[in-house]
C-alpha positions in Angstrom: 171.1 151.4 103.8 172.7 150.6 107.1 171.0 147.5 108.4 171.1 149.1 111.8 169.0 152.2 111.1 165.3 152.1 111.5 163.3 151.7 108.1 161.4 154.7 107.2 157.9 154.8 108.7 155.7 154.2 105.4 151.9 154.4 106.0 150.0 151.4 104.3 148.0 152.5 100.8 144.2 152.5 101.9 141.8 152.4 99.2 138.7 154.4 99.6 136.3 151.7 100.6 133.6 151.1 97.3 130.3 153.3 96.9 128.2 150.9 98.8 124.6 150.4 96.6 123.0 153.2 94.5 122.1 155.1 98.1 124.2 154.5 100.9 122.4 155.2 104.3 125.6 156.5 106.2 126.1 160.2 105.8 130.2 159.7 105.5 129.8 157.0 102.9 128.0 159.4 100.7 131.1 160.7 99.3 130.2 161.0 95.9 127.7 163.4 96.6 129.6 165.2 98.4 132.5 165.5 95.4 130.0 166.7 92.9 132.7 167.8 90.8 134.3 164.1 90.8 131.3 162.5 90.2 128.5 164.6 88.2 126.3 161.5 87.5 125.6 160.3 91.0 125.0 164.6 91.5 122.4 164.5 88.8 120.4 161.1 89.8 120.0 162.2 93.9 118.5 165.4 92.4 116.5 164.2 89.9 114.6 161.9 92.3 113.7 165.7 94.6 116.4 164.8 97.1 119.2 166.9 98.0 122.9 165.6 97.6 124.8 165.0 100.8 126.6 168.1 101.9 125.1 170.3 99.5 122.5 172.9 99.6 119.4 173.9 97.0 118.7 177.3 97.2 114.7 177.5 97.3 112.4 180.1 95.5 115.0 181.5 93.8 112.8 183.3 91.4 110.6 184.5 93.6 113.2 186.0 95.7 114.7 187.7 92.8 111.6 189.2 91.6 111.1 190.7 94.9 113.9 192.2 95.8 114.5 193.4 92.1 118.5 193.9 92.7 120.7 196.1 90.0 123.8 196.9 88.9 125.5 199.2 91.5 123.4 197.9 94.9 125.0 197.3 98.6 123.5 193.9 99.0 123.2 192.1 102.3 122.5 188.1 102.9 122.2 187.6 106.2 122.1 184.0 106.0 124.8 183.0 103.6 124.7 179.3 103.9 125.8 177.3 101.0 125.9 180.6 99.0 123.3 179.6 95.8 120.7 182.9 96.8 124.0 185.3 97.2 125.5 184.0 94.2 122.5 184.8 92.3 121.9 188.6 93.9 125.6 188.8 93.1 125.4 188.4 89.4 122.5 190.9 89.5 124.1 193.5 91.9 127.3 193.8 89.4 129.3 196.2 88.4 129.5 198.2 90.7 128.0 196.5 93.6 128.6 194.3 96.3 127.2 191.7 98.9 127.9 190.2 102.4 127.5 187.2 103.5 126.6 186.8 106.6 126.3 183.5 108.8 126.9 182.6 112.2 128.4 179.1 111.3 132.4 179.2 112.3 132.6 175.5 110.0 130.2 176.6 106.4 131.2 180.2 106.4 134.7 179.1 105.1 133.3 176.4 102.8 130.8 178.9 101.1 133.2 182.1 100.8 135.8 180.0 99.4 132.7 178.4 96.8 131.4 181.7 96.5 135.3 183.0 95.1 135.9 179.8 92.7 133.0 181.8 90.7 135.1 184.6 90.3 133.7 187.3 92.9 136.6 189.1 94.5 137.0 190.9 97.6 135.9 194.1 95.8 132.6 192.2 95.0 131.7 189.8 97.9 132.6 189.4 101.3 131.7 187.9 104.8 130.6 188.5 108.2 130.6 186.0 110.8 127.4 187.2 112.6 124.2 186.0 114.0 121.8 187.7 111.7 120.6 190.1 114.8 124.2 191.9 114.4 123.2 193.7 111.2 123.4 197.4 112.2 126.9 196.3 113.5 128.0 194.4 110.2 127.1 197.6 108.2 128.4 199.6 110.2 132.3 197.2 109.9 131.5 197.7 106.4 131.0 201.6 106.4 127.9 201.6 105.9 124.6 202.7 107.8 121.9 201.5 105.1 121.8 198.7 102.7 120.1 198.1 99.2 118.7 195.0 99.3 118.3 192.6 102.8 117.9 188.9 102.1 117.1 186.2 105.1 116.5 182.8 104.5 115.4 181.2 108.2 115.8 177.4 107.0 118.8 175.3 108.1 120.9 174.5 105.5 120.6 170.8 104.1 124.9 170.7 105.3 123.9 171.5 109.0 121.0 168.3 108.6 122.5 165.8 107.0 125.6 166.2 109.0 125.0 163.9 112.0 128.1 165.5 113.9 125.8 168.8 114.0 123.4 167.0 115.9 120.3 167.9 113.6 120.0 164.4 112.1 117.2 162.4 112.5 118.1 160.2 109.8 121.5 158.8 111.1 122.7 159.2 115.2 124.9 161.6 116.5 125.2 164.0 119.4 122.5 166.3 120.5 123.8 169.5 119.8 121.7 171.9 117.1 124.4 174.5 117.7 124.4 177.0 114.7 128.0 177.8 116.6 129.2 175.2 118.0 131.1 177.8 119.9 128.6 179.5 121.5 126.0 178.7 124.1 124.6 175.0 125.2 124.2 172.1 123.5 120.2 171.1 123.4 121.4 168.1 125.4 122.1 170.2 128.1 119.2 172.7 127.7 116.8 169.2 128.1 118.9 168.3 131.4 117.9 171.6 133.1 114.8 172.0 132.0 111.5 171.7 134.2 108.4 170.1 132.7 106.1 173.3 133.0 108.8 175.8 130.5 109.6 172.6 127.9 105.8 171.9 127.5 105.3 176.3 126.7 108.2 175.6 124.5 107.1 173.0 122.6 104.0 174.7 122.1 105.5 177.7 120.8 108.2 176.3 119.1 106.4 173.6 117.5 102.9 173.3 118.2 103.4 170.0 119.4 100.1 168.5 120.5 101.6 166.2 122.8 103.8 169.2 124.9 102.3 168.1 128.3 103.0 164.8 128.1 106.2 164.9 126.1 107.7 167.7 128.5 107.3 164.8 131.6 108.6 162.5 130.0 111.5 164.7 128.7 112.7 167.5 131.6 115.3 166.9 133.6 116.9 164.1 131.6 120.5 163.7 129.7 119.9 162.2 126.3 123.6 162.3 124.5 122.7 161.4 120.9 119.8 162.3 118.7 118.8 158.3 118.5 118.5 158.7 122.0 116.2 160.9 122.3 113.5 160.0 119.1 113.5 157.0 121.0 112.5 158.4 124.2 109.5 160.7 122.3 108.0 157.5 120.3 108.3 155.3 124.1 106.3 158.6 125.7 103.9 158.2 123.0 102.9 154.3 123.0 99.3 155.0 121.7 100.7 156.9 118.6 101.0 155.4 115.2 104.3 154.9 113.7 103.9 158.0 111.3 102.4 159.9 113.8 104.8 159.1 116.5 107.7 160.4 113.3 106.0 163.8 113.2 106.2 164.9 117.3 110.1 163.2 117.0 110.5 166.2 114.5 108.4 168.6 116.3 110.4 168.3 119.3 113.6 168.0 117.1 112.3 171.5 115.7 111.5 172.9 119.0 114.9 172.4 120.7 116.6 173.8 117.6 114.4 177.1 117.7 115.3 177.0 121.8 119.1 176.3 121.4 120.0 179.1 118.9 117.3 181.8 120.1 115.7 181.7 116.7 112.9 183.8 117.0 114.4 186.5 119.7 117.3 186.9 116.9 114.5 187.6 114.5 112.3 190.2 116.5 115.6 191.7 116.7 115.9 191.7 113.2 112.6 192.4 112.7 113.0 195.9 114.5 116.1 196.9 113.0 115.2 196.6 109.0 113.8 199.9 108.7 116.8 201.5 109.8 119.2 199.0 108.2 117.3 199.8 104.6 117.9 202.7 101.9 115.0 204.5 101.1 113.1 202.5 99.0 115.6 199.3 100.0 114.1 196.3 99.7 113.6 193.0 102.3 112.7 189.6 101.7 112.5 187.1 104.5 112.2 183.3 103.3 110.6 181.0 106.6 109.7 177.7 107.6 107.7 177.6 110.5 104.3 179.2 110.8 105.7 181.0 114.1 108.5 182.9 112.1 106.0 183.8 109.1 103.2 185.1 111.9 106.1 187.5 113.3 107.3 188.6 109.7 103.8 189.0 108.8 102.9 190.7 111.5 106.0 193.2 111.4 105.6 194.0 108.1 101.8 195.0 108.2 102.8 197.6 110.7 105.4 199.2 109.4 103.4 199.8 106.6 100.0 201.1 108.3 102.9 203.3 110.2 104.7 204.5 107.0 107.8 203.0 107.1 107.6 200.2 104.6 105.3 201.6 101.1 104.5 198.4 100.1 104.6 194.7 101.3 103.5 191.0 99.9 99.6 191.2 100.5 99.7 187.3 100.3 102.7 184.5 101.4 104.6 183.2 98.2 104.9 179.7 98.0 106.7 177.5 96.0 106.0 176.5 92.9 104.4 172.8 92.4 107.2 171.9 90.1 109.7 173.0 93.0 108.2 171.4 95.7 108.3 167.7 93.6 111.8 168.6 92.6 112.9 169.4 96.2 110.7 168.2 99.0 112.7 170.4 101.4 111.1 173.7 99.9 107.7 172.4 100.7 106.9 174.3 104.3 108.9 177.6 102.9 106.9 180.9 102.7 108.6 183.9 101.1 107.4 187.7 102.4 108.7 191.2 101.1 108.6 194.6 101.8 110.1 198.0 100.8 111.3 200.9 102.4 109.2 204.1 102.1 111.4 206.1 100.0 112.0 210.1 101.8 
């Protein structure tokens, strides 16, 4: 080598830094978790004790949603809330030969996470494909795929456990991050933002609505009008609004709130009247829906949509009661514990 030429730029080795304890706190040191394939044990044990590994997502009710929607060989399957892909694998394996399902999810980041998890299990283009949609664009993601009616509609209205344990998404309240709650972090406002403009008298209806917060009026002054830029930030603005509150108490309106501005950010429940509206003419005769919620506000409009399509004849039959979970599946996965699961088919002509 000439001993006037530059050395070669060589990066330093850097080992991975070691698996801190049996649970690390920090979301990004949880990376055995999140390499399931790597490190099966570690999977197994974060399961076993009901928690979901980090970056992963359970699929909840499974069963149940199975048995309603009844999916067979040869059906044009829709799920319009693809997420980590464990319901759409499942309707997948049911729908085939002959049949096929979209995803559909308005996440720009897990969309190409899930259809490219969703393909390692051997579903091909023919079989399985996706739409990057808000939920509310059915009609127009049939219609890209030829289509005018679908088989069997699936929505699950949770947020997946990748969008919440990620503190970069803003959801977290278990590690701090920047208040965001975006779905799309493309589109629209940050919930930091929404907060700045709002004026006490519409955040305390929206808390109300949103969360049932019983604290709204005194929350919504305390809250309105100011810039909070992480999600530590703001909890700790809630529990200092709420001196007289309990520790555990004061933990429940921090995730009301949290829950509220998440509903307000992504327009939640306008997406899903909108939904709501469309099914009948989205479904085959004698399709089948089933909508999986988390929040009494979403199962009081599913409820009450699907009672009146079927006093006006559209739907033949609907769940007469909520599904729940199962006990086993609530111990095994505390995250399906607020889920309610409702159904309803299409009145065939």
């Amino acid at each position: 080598m000439n001993p006037e030429s530059p050395a070669p730029d060589s990066a330093p080795h850097r080992r991975r830094p070691r698996y801190s304890g049996k649970n690390p706190r920090r979301f990004e040191d949880k990376y055995k978790e999140r390499e399931p394939d790597k490190h099966p044990d570690t999977l197994a044990k974060v399961i076993a004790s009901g928690k979901t590994p980090a970056g992963t997502h359970r699929p909840i009710m499974v069963p149940e949603i199975i048995e309603a929607l009844e999916p067979r060989p040869g059906d044009f399957a829709v799920d319009c809330t693809l997420g980590f892909g464990g319901h759409a694998s499942e309707i997948l394996r049911r729908v085939l030969p002959g049949g096929i399902l979209i995803g559909v999810d308005a996440d720009p980041i897990e969309i190409v996470r899930t259809e490219a998890r969703v393909r390692a299990l051997g579903f091909d283009e023919g079989q399985f494909r996706v739409a990057r949609s808000n939920f509310a664009g059915l009609p127009k993601v049939l219609a890209a795929q030829g289509r005018a009616f679908a088989d069997v509609i699936l929505a699950d209205l949770g947020v997946s456990s990748m969008q919440i344990d990620n503190p970069a998404r803003g959801f977290s309240l278990k590690e701090n991050g920047p208040l965001d709650m975006r779905m799309n972090p493309q589109k629209g406002e940050p919930a930091s933002a929404l907060l700045r403009k709002a004026i006490a008298s519409k955040l305390r209806l929206m808390l109300e609505e949103n969360s049932d917060e019983p604290h709204a009026e005194k929350l919504s002054t305390a809250l309105a009008g100011r810039f909070f830029e992480t999600t530590q930030a703001l909890a700790e603005a809630i529990q200092n609004a709420l001196p007289g509150l309990d520790e555990e108490d004061a933990g429940q309106s921090v995730r009301r709130v949290f829950q509220a501005l998440r509903i307000a950010v992504n327009e939640e429940f306008t997406a899903l009247e909108m939904l709501l509206r469309q099914l009948p003419n989205c479904l085959s005769p004698g399709g089948r829906v089933a909508i999986l919620s988390f929040h009494s506000g979403e199962d009081r409009r599913i409820k009450k949509s699907f009672e009146a399509g079927l006093r006006s004849g559209v739907y033949s039959a609907i769940a007469q009661e909520v599904i729940r979970p199962t006990a086993e599946e609530r111990r095994s996965n505390t995250r399906s514990v607020p889920a309610k699961l409702r159904w309803a088919v299409r009145r065939a002509e």
